[in-house]
N, C-alpha and C positions, 0 to 999 in steps of 0.2 A: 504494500500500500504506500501511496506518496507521501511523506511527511509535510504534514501542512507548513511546517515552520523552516521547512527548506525551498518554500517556494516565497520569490521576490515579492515587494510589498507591493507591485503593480499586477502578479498575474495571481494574490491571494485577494484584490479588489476585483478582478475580471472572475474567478469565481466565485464568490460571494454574488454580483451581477447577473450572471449569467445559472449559476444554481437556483438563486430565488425566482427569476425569471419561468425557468420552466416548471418550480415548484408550484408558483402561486398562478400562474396558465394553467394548468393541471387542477390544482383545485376549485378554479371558476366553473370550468368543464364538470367537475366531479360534483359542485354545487349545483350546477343548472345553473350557470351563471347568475348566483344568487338569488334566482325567481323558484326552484322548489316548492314543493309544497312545505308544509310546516310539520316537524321533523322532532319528533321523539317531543322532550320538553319545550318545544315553541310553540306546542300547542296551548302549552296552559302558560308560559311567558307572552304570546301574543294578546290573547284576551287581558291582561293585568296591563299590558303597554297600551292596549284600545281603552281602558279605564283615564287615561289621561293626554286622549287624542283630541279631546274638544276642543282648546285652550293650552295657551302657555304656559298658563300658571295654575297650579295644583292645587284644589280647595282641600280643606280638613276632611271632609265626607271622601272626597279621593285615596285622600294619605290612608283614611282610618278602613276602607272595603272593599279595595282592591283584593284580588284573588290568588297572589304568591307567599310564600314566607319571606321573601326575598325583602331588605330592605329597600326601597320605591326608585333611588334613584337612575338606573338603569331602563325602568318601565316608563320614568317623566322624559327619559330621552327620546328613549324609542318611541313614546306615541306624541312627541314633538318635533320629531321629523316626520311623522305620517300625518300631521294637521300641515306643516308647512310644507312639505312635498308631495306627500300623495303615496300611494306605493304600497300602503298596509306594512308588512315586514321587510321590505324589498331595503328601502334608507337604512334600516337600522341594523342589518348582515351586512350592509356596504360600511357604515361608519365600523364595528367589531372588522372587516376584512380591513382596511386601513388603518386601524389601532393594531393590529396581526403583526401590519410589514413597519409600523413604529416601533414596535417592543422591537424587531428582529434586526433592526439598524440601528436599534441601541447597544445593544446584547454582541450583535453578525458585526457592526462594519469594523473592517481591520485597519481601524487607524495605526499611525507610525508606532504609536507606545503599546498599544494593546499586542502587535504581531497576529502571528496564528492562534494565538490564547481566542481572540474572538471569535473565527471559525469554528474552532474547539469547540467551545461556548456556545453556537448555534447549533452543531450538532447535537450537544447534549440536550436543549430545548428539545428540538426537533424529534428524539428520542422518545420524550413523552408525549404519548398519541392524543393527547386530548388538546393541542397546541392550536396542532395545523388543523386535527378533528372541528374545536368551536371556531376559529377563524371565521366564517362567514355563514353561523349561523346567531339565530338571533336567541343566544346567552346570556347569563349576566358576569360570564369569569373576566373576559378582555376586559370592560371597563374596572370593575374589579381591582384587579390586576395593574394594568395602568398608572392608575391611582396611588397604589402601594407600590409599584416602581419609580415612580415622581416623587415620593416617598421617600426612600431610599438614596436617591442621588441628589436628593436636595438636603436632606439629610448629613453623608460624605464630603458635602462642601459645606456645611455651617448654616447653612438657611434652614433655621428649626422653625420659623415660622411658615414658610409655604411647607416645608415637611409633615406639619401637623395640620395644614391645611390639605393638603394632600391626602393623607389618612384620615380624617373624618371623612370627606369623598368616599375613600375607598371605602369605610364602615356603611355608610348611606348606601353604596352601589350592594355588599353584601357583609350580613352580622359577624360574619368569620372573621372579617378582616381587623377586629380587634386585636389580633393577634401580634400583629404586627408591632403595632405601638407600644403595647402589653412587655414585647421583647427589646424592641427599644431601652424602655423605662427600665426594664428589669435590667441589661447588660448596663446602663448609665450609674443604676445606684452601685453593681455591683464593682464597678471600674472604682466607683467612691470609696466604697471598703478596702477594695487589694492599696488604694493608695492609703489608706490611712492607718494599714499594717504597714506599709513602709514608710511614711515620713509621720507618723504618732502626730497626725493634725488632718482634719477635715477642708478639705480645698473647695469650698462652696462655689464661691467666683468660677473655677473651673468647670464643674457642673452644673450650671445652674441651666445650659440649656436644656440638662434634662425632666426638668419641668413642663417643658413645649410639650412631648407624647400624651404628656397628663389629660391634658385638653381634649385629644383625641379619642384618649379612653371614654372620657365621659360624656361623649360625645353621644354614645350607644342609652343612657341614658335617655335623651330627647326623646330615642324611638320608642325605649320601654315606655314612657309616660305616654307618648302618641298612641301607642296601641293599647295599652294596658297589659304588654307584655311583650316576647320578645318578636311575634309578627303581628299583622291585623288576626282579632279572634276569630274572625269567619273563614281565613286559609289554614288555621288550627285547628280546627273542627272539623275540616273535608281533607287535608293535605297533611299534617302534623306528624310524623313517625310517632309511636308509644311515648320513648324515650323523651319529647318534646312536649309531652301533653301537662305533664307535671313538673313543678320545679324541684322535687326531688327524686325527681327518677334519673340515675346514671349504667351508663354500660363501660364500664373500666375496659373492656375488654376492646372496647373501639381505638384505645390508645396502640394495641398491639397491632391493630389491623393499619391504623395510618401509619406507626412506624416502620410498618414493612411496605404501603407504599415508598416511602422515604428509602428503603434499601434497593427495593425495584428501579424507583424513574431517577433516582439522584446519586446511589452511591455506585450502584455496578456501572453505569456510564460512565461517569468521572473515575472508576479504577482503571476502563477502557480508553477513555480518553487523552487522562493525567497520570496516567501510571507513575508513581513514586520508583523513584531508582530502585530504594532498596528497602521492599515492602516487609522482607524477611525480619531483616534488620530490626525495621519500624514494629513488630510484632515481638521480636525477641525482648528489646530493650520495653514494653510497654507490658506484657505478659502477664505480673501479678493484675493491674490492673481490668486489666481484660478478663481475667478471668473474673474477678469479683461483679466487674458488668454481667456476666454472661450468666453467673450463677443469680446472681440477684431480677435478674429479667425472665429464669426460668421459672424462679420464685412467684414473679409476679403473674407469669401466665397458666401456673398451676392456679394459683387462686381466682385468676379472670381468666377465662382461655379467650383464643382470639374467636370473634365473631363469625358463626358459617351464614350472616346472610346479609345481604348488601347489591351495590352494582358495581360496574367495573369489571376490567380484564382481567384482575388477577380473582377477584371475587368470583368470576365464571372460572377460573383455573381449580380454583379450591372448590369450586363444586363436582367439579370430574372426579377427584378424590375422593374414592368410597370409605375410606379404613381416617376413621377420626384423628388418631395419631397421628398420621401422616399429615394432614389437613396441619393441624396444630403446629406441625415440625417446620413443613413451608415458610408459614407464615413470623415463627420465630427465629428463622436461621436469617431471614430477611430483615423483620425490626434490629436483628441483633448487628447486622452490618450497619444500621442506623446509628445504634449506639455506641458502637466501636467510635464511628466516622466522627462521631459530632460530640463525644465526652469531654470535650477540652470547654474550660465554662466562657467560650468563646460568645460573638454576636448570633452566630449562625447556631448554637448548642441551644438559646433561650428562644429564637425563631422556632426549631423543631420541635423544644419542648412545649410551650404553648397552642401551637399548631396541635399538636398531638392531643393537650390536656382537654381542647376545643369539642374534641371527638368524643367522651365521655356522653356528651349532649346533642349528639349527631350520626345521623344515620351512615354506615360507612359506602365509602364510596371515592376510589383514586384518585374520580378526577377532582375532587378538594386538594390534592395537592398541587392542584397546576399554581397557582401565585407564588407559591414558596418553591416552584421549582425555577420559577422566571425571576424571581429574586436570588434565586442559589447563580443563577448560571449569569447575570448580570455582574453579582460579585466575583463569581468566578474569571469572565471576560475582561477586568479590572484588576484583577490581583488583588483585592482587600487582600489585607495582610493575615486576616486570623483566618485564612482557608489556607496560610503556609507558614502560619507562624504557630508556637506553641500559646504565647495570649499575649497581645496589645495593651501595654500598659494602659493607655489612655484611647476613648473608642477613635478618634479621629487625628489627634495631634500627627502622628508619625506616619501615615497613609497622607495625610494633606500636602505636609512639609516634603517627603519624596514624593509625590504625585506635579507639585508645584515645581519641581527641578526639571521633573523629565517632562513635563506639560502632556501628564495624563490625560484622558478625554473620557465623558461617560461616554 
């Protein structure tokens, strides 16, 4: 196979071009060039987007009866291109196909600093099928998504204000994405602590923009009081999984099933893509540790097994499997590459962990982790430093100040 990073910085731009080209040809074709009928979940996302096709602007009776779990703002866009354009779902597969090839020229273009990392990077996206799968259907992951990417890189450069603007967006487009912020806040304080084991003093000034995320957390608030809970009641009632119907019903067991997506679409790629020199090495020297992961996560799936029912590829994999152990074995030899990958209490360790805690209260299902893979492979394309470093003293200081020499680029 070609080594991406031995190829010149002008013919890894003429692929990149020319790959997406035929890709995103290909999936117009395979869309019905966006004109389809309405496809799995657009059926019950169209109706919730015709909920706020009258008008521009959203009344309270809109917010409050609308027919998804989904938080509204994804359905206020979609059916605000079908009052200004016309088209039914036709504008709003076309804006998600156009946010598709924005994420993938954030993530794909091989700028001079990024190299073949960014290619890299696209292929690992690419990797996970539910990418280029909702690209031009009428979703609510791309805007989603988006949001908590703008997030992110606004974020890495110091603008905690649009960052936390950014992530309410992304909370409003959908409730999961609290997640995000959640991990933010939580890697910030904890940056707070390791400094204050090393210099016996509290650096407030240095931290303080970790206050900005806070906002965003409690942003989710708004909706709980909007609805009188965590969707409008009447898509609770007819759409709700079990698990969702009460505020104390949990499925622990949902955590082992997203962290084995998390082994599937994000760690076996990136061992394929980014192979580490010397993985033996990095296993010998890390060994106690690992093991205590490994026993302590068998631990926990003896007392929660993972979930046999759900949607998704790998959910239909584990349905082939007759013999229950085995089913169970799948699913934890996969979370456990998870936790190998991401034990270090890095930014991307409180990403996963969150992500994952989310699931307790949610139906399982892989393609929940497309946002946290498009944020995995974004930092990846970038080199954040704790995807190669053991931990970052400080979340941004030392990423900024080298990013700033070699005039990095998101």
């Amino acid at each position: 196979m070609i080594r991406i990073n031995a190829l010149s910085h002008r013919q890894q731009k003429f692929l990149f071009i020319f790959g997406i080209t035929v890709i995103y040809l290909a999936l117009l074709v395979w869309f019905d060039f966006l004109n389809g009928p309405l496809w799995i979940d657009e059926k019950s996302f169209w109706p919730s987007s015709r909920t706020f096709s009258d008008d521009l602007w959203p009344t309270v009776e809109e917010l409050t009866t609308y027919g998804s779990l989904n938080t509204p703002l994804p359905f206020i866009i979609f059916g605000g291109l079908d009052y200004l354009f016309g088209g039914e779902a036709v504008p709003g597969r076309v804006l998600n196909f156009i946010l598709s090839l924005v994420i993938i020229g954030i993530i794909g273009w091989p700028s001079q600093a990024k190299g073949g990392r960014a290619l890299l990077s696209l292929i690992g996206l690419f990797l996970c099928p539910y990418f280029l799968g909702l690209s031009g259907r009428l979703y609510t992951e791309m805007l989603a998504s988006i949001w908590v990417l703008i997030g992110f890189m606004a974020y890495f450069r110091n603008r905690h204000i649009l960052s936390t603007v950014a992530f309410i967006l992304g909370i409003a487009s959908r409730q999961y994405m609290i997640a995000f912020p959640l991990a933010v806040a939580s890697y910030e304080m904890f940056s707070l602590i390791q400094d204050y084991r090393l210099d016996q003093r509290l650096n407030w000034g240095k931290y303080a923009h970790s206050l900005a995320p806070v906002a965003a957390i409690f942003s989710l608030g708004f909706w709980i009081l909007l609805f009188g809970g965590l969707a409008p009641q009447a898509a609770i009632e007819i759409k709700a999984p079990e698990v969702q119907r009460s505020l104390f019903a949990l499925v622990p067991g949902g955590i082992v099933n997203f962290l084995a997506f998390v082994g599937l679409y994000l760690v076996i790629p990136e061992f394929i893509l980014f192979r580490p020199a010397h993985p033996l090495r990095i296993l010998k020297a890390n060994w106690p540790k690992y093991i205590a992961i490994a026993v302590g996560l068998l631990i926990f799936c003896l007392l929660f097994p993972p979930l046999d029912y759900g949607n998704g590829n790998l959910m239909k994999v584990g349905k082939l499997i007759p013999i229950p152990w085995l089913h169970g074995l799948m699913f934890y030899s996969l979370a456990l590459l998870a936790c190998l990958r991401f034990s270090k209490p890095d930014l991307f360790f409180w990403l996963v962990l969150f992500n994952a805690l989310i699931m307790i209260k949610a139906w399982p299902w892989d393609r929940y982790v497309l946002p946290l893979a498009i944020v995995f492979w974004y930092m990846k394309s970038i080199n954040y430093p704790h995807l190669v470093a053991s931990y970052p003293v400080s979340r941004s200081q030392s990423y900024l100040s080298e990013q700033g020499s070699k005039g990095e680029g998101g």
